[in-house]
C-alpha positions as CSV (number, residue, x, y, z in Angstrom):
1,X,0.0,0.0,0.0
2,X,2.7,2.5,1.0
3,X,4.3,1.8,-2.4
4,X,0.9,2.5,-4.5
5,X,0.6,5.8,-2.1
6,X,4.4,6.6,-3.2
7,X,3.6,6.6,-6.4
8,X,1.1,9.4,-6.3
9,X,2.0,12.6,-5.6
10,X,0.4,14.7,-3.2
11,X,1.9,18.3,-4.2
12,X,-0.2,21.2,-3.2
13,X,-0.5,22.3,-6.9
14,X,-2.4,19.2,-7.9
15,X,-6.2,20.2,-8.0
16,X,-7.7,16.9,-9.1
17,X,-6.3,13.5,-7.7
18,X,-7.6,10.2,-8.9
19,X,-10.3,9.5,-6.6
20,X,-10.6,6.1,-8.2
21,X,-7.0,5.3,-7.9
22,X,-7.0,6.1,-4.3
23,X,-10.2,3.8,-3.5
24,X,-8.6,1.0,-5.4
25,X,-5.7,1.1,-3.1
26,X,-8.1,1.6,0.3
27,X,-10.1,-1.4,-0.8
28,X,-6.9,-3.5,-1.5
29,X,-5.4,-2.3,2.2
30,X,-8.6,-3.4,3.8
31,X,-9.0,-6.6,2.2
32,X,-5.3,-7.3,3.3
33,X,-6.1,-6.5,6.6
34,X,-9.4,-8.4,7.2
35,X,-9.7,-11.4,9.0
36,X,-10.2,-14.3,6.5
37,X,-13.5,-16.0,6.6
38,X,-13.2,-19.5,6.6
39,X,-15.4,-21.5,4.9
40,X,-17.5,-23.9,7.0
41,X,-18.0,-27.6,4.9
42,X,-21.8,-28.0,4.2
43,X,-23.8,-30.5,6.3
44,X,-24.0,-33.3,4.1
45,X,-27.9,-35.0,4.5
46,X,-27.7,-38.5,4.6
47,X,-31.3,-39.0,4.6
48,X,-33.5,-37.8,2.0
49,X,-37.1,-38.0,1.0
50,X,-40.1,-35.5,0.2
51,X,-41.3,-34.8,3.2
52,X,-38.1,-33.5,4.2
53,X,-37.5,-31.5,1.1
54,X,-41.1,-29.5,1.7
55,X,-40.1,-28.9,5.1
56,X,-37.0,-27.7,4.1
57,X,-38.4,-24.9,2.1
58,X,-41.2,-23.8,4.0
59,X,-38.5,-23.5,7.2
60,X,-36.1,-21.4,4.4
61,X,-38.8,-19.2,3.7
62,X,-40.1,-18.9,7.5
63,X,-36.1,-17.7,7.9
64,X,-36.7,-15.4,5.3
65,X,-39.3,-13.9,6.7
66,X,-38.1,-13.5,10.0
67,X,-34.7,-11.7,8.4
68,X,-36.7,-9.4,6.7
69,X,-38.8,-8.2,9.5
70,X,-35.9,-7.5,11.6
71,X,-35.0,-10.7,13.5
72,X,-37.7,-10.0,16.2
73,X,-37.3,-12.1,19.3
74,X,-41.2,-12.9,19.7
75,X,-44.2,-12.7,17.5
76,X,-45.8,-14.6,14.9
77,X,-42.6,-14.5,12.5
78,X,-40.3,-15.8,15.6
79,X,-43.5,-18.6,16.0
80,X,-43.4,-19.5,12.5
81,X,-39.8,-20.1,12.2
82,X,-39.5,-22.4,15.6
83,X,-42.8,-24.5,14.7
84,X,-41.1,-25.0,10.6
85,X,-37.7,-25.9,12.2
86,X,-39.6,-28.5,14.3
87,X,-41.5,-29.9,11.6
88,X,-38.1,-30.2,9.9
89,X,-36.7,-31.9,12.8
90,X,-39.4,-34.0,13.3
91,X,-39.5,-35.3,9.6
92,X,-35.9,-35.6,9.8
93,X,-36.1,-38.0,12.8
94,X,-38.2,-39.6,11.3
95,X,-36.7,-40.6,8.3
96,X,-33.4,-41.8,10.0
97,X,-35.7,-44.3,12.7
98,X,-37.4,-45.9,9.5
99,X,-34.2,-46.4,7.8
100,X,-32.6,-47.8,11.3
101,X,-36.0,-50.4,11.1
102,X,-35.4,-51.4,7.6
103,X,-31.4,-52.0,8.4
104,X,-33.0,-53.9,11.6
105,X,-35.5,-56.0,9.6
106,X,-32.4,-56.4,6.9
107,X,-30.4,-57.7,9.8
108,X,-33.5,-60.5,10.6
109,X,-34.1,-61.9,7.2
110,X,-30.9,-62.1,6.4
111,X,-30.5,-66.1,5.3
112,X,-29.3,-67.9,8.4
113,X,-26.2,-69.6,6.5
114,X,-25.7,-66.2,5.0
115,X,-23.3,-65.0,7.6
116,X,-21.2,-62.9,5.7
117,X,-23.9,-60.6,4.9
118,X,-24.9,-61.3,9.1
119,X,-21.3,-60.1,10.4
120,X,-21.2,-57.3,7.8
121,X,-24.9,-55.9,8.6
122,X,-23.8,-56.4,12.7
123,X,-20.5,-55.0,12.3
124,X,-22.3,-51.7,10.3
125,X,-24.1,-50.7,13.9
126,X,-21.1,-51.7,16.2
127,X,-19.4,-48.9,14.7
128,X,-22.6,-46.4,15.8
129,X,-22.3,-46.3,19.6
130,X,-25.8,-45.6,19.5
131,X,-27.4,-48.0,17.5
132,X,-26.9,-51.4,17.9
133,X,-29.3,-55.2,18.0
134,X,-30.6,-55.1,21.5
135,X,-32.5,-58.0,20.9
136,X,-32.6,-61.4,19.0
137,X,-35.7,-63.8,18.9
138,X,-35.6,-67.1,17.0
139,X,-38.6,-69.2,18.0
140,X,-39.5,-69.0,21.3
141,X,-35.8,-67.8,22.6
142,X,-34.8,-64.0,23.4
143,X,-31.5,-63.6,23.0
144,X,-29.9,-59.7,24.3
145,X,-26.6,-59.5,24.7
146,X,-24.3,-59.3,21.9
147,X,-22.5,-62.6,22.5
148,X,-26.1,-64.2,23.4
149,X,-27.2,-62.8,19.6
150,X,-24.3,-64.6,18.2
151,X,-25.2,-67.8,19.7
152,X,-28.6,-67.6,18.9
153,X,-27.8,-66.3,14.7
154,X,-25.6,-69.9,14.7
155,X,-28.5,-71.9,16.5
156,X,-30.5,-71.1,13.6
């Protein structure tokens, strides 16, 4: 910056400087200066379906609205946006328990001499801490802890 400012001269005779020039070089200094913003990775969505995509943009419009009549902190607009981002939420949730059924019921009719696909479905929700089999019938026996559930899948 101090070299671009060097460049021009400020003698007393000059009547017009380049106003342009000199904005150029503020603009640059500040942008030098300014904390860089660092960009955050997006939230990639695992789960998909329409009912999340409707809630999705009736909560981005809700937002909307809120922004534009000044971010109040109560109100209908303030309402709106909390109720959308709990229908979002809500559809959200429930998208992710009905895929953790279907991987469940995958788990369950899997063929009982088809172990492979057994140990590779089980070893899927061992490596979620918070999902895994709690339970294991075959006939009349319960099976619920994980070594119980391996017995049992081999006494089939």
């Amino acid at each position: 910056m101090k070299a671009k400012l060097e460049k021009i001269s400020f003698e007393q005779n000059h009547e017009h400087i380049d106003t342009q020039t000199l904005m150029d070089i503020l603009i640059e200094a500040s942008q030098e200066v300014a904390p860089k913003r660092t960009k955050r990775k997006a939230k990639h969505m695992n789960i998909w379906n329409d009912e999340i995509a409707i809630a999705l943009k009736s909560n981005k419009k809700a937002l909307y609205e809120w922004k534009l009549n000044g971010k109040p902190q109560d109100g209908p607009f303030k309402d709106q946006k909390k109720s959308t981002k709990a229908k979002l939420r809500g559809a959200q949730r429930r998208e992710i328990a009905l895929q953790r059924n279907m991987n469940m019921e995958e788990i369950m009719n899997a063929q009982f001499r088809d172990s492979k696909t057994f140990y590779k479905l089980v070893n899927s929700y061992r490596k979620r801490p918070s999902v895994q089999i709690e339970e294991l019938i075959v006939g009349d026996e319960t099976y619920t802890t994980p070594e119980n559930i391996l017995e049992g899948w081999k006494t089939l």
